[in-house]
C-alpha positions in Angstrom: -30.4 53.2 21.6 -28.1 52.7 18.6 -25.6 50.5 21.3 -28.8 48.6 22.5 -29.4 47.4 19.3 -26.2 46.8 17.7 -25.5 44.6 21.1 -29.1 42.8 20.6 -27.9 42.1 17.1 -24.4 40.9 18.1 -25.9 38.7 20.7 -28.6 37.4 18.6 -25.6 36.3 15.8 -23.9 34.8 18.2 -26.3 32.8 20.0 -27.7 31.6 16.5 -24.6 30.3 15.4 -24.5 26.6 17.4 -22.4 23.6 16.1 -24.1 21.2 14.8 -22.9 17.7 15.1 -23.5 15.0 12.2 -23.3 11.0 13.1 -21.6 9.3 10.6 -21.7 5.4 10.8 -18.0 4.2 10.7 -17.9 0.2 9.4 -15.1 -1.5 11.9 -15.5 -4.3 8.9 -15.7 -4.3 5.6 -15.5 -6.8 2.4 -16.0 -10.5 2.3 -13.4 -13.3 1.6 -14.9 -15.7 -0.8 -12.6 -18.6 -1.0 -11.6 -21.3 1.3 -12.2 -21.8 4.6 -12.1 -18.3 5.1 -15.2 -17.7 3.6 -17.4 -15.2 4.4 -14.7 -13.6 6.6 -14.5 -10.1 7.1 -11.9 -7.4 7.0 -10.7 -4.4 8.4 -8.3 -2.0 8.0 -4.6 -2.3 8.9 -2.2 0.1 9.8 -0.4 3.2 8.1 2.8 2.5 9.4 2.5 -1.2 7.1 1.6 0.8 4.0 4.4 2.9 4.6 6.5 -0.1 4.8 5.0 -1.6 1.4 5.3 1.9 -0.6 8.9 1.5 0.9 10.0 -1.7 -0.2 7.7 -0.8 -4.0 9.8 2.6 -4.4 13.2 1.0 -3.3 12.9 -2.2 -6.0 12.5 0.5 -8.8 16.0 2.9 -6.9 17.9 -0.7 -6.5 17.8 0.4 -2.5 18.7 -3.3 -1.1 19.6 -2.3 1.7 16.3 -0.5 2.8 14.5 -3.7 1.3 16.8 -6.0 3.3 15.8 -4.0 6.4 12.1 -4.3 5.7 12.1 -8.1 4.9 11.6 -10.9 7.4 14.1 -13.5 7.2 12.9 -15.0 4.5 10.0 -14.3 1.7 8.3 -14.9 -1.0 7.2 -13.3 -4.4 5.0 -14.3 -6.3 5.5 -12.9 -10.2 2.9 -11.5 -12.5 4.0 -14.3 -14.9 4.7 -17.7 -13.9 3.1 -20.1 -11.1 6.5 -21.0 -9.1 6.9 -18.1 -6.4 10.8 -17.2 -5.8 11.5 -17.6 -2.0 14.6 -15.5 -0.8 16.1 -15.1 2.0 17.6 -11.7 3.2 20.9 -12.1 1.8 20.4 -13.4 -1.4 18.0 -9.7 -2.2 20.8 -7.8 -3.7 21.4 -10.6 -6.3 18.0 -11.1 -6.9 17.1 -6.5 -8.0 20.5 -7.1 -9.5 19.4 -9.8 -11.9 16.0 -8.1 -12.4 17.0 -4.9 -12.9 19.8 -6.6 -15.9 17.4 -5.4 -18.9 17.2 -1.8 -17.6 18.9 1.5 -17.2 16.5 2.6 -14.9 12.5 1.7 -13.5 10.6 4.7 -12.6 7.4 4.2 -10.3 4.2 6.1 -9.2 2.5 5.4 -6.6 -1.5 5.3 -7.2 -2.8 4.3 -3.8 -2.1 1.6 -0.5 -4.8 0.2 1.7 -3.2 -2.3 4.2 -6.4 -4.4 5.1 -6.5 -7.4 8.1 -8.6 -10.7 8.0 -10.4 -11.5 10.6 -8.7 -14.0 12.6 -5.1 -13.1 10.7 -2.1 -11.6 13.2 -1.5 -9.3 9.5 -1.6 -7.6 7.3 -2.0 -7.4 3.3 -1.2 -4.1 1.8 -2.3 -3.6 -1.8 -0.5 -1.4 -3.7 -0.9 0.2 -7.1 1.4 1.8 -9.1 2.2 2.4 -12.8 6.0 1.5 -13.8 7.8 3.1 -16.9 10.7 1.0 -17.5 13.6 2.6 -19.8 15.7 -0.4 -21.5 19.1 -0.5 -22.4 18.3 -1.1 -26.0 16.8 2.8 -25.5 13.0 1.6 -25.8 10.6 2.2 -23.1 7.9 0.0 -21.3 5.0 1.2 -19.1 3.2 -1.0 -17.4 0.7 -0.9 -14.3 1.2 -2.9 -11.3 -0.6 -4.2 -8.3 1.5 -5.9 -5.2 -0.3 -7.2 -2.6 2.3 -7.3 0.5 2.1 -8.9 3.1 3.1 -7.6 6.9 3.2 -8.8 10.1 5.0 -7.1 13.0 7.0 -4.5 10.7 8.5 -7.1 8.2 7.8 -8.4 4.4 7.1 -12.1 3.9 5.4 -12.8 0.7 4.6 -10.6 -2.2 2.6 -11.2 -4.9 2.1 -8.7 -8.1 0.2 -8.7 -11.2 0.8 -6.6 -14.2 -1.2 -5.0 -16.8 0.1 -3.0 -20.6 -0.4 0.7 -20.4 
């Protein structure tokens, strides 16, 4: 009797337990654009690999890595600084020159990551990955800056051609 019921028990747990399955609504679009021609334009999101390849290029500015930038970069790009309306269009070759002549105030830059979300337009062939980051920046004079940053990069098939960043005081 004792078996009987311990196996009616047993069997009654496990037939209770069942897996229950939840729907969740996934959005293949998100977001508007609001300017231009664009608008109303949707977007979705891009790939990992591309905000692997932004984090890339945002860690290897701040470690003077040129040639991992170089690798990343199309032939040619553009960034857009936080201060100032004319972009600086580079190609390839020029990029060690260019960190070079950036980096001249510092010893070293220092960056952390926040997030990345590579998002597509609809109707764009790439994408723009929006990275955030803060940046402590140790000067030669000894003194320290600490600022927070936001790149938006954009990708299409694997390389960097246009940058833009803005900057706020931490």
């Amino acid at each position: 009797m004792k078996k009987f019921l311990k196996l009616t028990a047993l069997s009654l747990l496990l037939f209770s337990c069942e897996t229950k399955i939840k729907e969740v609504e996934v959005n293949a679009s998100a977001g508007t654009h609001y300017q231009g021609d664009d608008n109303g334009k949707k977007f979705s999101f891009g790939s990992d690999r591309d905000a692997e390849i932004a984090v890339g290029l945002v860690l290897a500015f701040a470690k003077k890595d040129s040639q991992l930038m170089m690798e990343i970069m199309a032939d040619s790009a553009a960034y857009f600084p936080p201060m100032g309306s004319k972009p600086i269009v580079a190609t390839k070759d020029e990029i060690p020159g260019i960190v070079e002549l950036l980096h001249q105030p510092y010893d070293s830059i220092n960056r952390k990551i926040w997030n990345a979300v590579p998002l597509v337009k609809d109707g764009e062939d790439f994408s723009k990955v929006t990275v955030t980051f803060l940046e402590k920046r140790y000067l030669k004079d000894g003194s320290e800056e600490s600022v927070a940053l936001v790149d938006r990069i954009s990708i299409k098939d694997g390389k960097i051609f246009r940058i833009y960043q803005w900057m706020g005081e931490r």
